[in-house]
C-alpha positions in Angstrom: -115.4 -139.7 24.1 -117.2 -140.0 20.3 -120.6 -140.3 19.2 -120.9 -143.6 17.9 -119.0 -145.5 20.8 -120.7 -148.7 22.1 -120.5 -151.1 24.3 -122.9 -155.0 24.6 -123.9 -156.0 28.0 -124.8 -159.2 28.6 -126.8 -161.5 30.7 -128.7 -164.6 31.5 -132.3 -165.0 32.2 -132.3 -166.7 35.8 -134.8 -167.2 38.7 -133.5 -164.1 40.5 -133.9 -161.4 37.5 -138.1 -162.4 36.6 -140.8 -160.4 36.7 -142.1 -162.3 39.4 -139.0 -162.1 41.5 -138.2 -158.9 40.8 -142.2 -157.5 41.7 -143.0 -156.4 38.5 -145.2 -159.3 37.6 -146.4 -162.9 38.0 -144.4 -165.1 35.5 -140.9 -166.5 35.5 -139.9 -164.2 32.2 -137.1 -162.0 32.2 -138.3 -158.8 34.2 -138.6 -155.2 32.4 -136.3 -153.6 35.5 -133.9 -156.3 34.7 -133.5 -155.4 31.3 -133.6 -151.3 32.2 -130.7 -152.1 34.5 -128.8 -154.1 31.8 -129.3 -151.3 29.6 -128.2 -148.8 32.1 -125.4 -151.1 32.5 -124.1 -150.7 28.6 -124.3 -147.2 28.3 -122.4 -146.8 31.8 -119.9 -148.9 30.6 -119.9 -146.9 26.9 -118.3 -144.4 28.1 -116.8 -145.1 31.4 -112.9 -145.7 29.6 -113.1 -141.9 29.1 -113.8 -140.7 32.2 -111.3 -139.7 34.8 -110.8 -141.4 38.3 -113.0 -138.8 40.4 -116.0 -138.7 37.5 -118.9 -141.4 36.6 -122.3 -141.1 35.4 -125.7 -141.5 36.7 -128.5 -142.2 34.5 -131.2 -139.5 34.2 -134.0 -140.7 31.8 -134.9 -144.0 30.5 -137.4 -144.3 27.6 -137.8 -147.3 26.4 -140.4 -150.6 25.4 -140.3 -154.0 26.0 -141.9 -156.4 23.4 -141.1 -159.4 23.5 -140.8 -162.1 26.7 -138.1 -164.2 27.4 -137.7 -167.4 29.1 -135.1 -168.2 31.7 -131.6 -169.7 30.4 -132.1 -167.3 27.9 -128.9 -164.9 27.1 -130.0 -161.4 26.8 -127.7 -158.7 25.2 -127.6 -155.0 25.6 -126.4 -152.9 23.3 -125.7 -149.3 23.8 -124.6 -145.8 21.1 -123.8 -142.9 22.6 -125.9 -140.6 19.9 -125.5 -137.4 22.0 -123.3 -135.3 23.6 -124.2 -131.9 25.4 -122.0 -130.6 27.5 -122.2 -133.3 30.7 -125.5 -134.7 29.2 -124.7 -137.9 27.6 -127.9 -139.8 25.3 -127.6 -143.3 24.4 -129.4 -145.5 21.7 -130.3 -149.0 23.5 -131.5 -152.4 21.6 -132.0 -155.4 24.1 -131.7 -158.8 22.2 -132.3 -162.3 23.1 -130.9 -164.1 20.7 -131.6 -162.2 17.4 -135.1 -161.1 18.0 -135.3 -157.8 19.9 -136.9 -157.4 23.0 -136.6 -153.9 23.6 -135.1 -150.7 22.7 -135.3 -146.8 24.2 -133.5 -143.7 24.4 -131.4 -143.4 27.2 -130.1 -139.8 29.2 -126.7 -139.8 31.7 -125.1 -137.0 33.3 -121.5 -137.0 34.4 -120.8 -136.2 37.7 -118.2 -135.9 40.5 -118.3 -138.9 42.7 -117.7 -137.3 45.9 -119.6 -134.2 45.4 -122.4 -136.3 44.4 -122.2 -138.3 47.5 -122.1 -135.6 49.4 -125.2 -134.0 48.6 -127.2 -137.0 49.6 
């Protein structure tokens, strides 16, 4: 695992994934929590290759904006850095595109845990 890896997530704008689907608001735009779970979703998948079988990571902290609204059949991109390392603390750069004009971008914290000792302390 190096600082500097990335990985793009991507997605479409449908019905399901709106702010007014989703509850977070009253217009058939591409909904904030949908684009915080894309960008989840990239820095996951950053640094998943690297992991071992009995490991993942569970995001901690998400910091981000959203500025700009998009429509639906719109293709929205994710792109995550890994920045950070410290010790199982993990901090990501995310920029959320549609198209080329940027939507959103935030600072992003994942530890890496044991699955099953996770699980098990639920």
């Amino acid at each position: 695992m190096n600082i500097g890896a990335t990985y793009t997530a991507e997605t479409l704008v449908k019905k399901e994934n709106t702010a007014i689907a989703l509850g977070s608001g009253n217009l058939e735009v591409f909904a904030t929590p949908a684009m915080i779970a894309l960008m989840e979703n990239a820095a996951m998948n950053t640094v998943a290759p690297f992991l071992n079988e009995s490991e993942t990571t569970v995001g901690i902290l998400m910091n981000t904006t959203h500025i700009a609204a998009s429509a639906i059949g719109k293709r929205i991109t994710a792109q995550a850095k890994l920045t950070a390392i410290e010790g199982k603390k993990l901090t990501f750069h995310i920029v959320a595109y549609d198209g080329e004009k940027c939507i959103g971008e935030g600072v992003h914290e994942r530890f890496i845990v044991n699955k099953e000792k996770f699980m098990s302390k639920l």
